[in-house]
N, C-alpha and C positions, 0 to 999 in steps of 0.2 A: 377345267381339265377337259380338252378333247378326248372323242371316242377311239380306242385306237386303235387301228389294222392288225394287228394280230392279237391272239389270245394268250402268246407265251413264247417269249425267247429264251432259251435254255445254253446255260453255261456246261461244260462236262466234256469226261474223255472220248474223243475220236477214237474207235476203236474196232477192231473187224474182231469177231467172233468166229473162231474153226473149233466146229465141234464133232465127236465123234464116242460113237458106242464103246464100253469098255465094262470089263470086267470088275465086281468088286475084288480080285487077288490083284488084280493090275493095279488098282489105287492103292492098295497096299504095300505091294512089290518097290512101286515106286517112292516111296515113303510120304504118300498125299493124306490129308485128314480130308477125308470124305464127305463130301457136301460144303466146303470150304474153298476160300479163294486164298490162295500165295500169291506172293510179288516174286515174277522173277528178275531178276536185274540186270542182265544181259542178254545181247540177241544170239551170242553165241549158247548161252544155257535156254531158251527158246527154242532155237535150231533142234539141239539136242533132244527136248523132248516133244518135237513137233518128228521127229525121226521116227519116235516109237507110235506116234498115234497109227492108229487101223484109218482105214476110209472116213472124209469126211465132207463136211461142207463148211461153206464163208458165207458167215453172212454179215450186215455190217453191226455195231452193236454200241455199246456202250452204257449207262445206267441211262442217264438224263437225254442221252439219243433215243433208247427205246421208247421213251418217255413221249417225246415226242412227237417218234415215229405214230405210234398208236395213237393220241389225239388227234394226226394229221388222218388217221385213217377214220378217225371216226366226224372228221369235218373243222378240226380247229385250223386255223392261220397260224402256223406257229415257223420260228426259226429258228436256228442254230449254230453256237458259238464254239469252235472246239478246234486243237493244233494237229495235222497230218501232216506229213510227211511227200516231198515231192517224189515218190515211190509207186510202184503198182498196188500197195492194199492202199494207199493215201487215194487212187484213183478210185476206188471200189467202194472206199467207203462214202467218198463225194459223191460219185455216181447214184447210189444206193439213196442215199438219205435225199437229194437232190428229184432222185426217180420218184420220191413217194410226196413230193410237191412241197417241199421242204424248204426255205429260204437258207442258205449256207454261201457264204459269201469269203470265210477265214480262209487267207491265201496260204498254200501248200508251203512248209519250212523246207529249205535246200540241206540238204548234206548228212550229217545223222544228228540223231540216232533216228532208225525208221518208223512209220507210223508203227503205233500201238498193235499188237493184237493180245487175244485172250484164247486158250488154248483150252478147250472147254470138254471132257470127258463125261457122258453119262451111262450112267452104272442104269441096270432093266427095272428096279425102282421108280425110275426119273430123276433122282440124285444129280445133278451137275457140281462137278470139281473142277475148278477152274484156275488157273496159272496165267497170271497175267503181265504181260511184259508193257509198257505203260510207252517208254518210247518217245516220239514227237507229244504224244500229248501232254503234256507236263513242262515242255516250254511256251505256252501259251503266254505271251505276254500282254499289258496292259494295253500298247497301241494297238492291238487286234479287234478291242472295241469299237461296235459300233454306237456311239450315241445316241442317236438318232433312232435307230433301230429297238433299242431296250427300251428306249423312252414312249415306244410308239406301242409294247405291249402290254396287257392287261396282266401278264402278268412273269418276272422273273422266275425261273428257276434254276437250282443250283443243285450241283449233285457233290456232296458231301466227299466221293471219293476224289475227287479233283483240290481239295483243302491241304494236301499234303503237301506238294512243292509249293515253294515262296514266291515262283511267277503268275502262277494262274491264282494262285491266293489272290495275291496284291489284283489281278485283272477283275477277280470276282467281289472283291470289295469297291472297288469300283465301281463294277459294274448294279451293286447295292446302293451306292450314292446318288446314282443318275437316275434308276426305278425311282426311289423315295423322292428326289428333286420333282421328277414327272408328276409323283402322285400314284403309283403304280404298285402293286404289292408284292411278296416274296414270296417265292416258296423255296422251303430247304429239306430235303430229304439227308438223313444222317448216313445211308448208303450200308454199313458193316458196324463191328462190334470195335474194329482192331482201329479204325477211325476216329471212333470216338475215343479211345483211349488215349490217344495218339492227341485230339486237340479238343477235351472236351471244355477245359477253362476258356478256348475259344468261342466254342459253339454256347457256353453259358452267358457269354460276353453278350452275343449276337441273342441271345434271348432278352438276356436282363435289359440291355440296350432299345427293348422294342425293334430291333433291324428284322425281327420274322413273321410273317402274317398267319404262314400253314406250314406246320414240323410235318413230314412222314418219316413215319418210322416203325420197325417191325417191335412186338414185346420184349426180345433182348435190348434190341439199342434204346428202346425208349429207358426199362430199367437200366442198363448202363450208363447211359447218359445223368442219370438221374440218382443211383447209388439207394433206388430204394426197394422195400423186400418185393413188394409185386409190382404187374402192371398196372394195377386199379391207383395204388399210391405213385407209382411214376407218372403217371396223367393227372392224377389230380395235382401235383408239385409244377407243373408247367402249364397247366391248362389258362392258371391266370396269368401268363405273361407274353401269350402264344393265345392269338385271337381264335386258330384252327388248328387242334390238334389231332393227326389221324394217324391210327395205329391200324398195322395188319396184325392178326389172330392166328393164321396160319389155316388150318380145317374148320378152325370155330369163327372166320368170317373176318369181321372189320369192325372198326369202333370210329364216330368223331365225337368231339369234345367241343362247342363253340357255345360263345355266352351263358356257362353254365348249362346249357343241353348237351347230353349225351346219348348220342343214337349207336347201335349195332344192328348190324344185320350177318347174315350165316355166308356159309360158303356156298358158291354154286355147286349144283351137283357135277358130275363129270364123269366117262366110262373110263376112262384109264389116265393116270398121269402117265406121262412121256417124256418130259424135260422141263424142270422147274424154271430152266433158265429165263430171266425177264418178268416171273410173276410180279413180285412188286411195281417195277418198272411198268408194266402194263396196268396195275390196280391204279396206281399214283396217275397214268396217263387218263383215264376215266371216270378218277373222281373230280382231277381238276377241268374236264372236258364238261363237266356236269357242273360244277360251279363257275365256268366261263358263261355257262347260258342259263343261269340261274336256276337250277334244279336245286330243289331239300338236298339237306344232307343224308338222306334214305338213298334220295332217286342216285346223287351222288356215289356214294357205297356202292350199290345194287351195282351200279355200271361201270365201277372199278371190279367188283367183285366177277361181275361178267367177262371182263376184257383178261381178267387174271386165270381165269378158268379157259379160258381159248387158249394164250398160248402156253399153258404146260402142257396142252394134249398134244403136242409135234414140238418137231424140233425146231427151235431156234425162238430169237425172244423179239419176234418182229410178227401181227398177224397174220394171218391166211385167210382169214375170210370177211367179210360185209359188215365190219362194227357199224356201218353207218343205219345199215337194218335193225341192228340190234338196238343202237340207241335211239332210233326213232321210238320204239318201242315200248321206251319208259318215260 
């Protein structure tokens, strides 16, 4: 098996991020569950409530993009597989992920429906509520693979919220056949709770079958996934079939699970949360940047735990500052 040029090609939705301050009566008013993500289904019902947003900003976004995004900042070779739209967010969000040294190559879809976005609300908490119009990304089809390209990473990743439509499904099993062909590992992040419900006899498939190397996933998905009373028994019910299991804890830090070791470590301290948005997504880009370059599962943690504590303090789930300082540093 050759060494090979990048650390992680990542499957997931294309998606731009507008986010903006709001009131806890506004999430209510509007009839949102607070700290929750909805599917909106139309871009005429996005319009609508991109109407009522106050001042905001775009930034580009997506789960397995932020993902990414943040190991690219912290020094991995990584690319990126995902459907936009030939529209102005389709240009912003190529632009963006492309700007941050990104390999992205999926040609722009003509006509509709338009790229994705996510309409992102944070309550003075840091709470993000988010409404999500999914869009171009979700016709992602199988010929948009690149072989060549997945075959050449260390490691696949998948972003669980992209398992719903039947095109990017069928693209992402695919694209699971060519990693394994290669020799190359997987990673699958479970993404939400309504996901798992939605396919968890799949995602049990993809377990029992040996197709996953490293699960992430937060303590509700992993027990929803798993139907057992706590976190401690939903890890240990998958730990032997899932060579890398990592779980976020929320303020009480991180947990992995590999060959019967179990490590945790705490949360980083922080002066104010600001916007949750992309924690995970940032923690997951951290620890797999930390096991691309062979770090313990400690120095791993610690350095998702870090990267997760950066971007809640501002807004947006892409970093601001010198991860690559910070990970020399461990």
């Amino acid at each position: 098996m050759t060494e090979p040029r990048y650390d992680v090609v990542a499957i997931g939705n294309a998606i731009v991020d507008i986010l903006s301050p709001a009131a806890d009566a506004f999430i209510a008013e509007n009839g949102m569950t607070k700290g929750a993500m909805a599917l909106v289904f139309s871009p005429e019902e996005a319009d609508a409530l991109y109407a009522k947003m106050g001042p905001g900003q775009e930034v580009s976004g997506g789960s397995a993009a932020n993902t990414i995004a943040g190991m690219a900042a912290l020094g991995s070779a990584c690319a990126f597989i995902g459907q936009v739209a030939d529209d102005q967010l389709g240009e912003v969000f190529a632009h963006d992920i492309r700007a941050a040294g990104i390999r992205f190559d999926t040609s722009a879809r003509p006509g509709a429906p338009t790229t994705g976005r996510c309409l992102i609300f944070v309550t003075p908490d840091g709470q993000r509520t988010m409404n999500t119009f999914l869009g171009a990304s979700h016709y992602l089809p199988a010929d948009a693979l690149d072989a060549a390209l997945i075959a050449d990473a260390r490691y696949l990743y998948l972003e669980g919220y992209l398992w719903d439509p039947e095109e990017p499904r069928a693209a992402m099993r695919a694209a699971i056949d060519i990693a394994r062909g290669a020799g190359r590992k997987i990673a699958f992040t479970l993404s939400a709770e309504f996901v798992i419900d939605r396919h968890r006899d799949a995602f049990h498939e993809l377990i029992e079958h040996g197709l996953i190397d490293v699960l992430f996933a937060n303590e509700a998905e992993i027990v929803s996934l798993t139907g057992a009373a706590d976190v401690d028994a939903a890890v240990a019910a998958v730990a032997g079939k899932v060579p890398l299991v990592v779980v976020t804890l929320s303020e009480r830090g991180a947990m992995a699970v590999a060959d019967g070791q179990r490590v945790t470590v705490p949360a980083q301290p922080i002066e104010k949360v600001v916007d949750t948005t992309g924690a995970g997504d940032l923690f997951a880009a951290g620890f797999l940047h930390g096991q691309s370059r062979g770090k313990s599962l400690e120095a791993s943690l610690t350095l998702g735990a870090i990267c997760a504590a950066e971007v809640i303090q501002h807004f947006g789930a892409r970093p601001i500052v010198d991860l690559k300082a910070i990970a020399a540093a461990i």
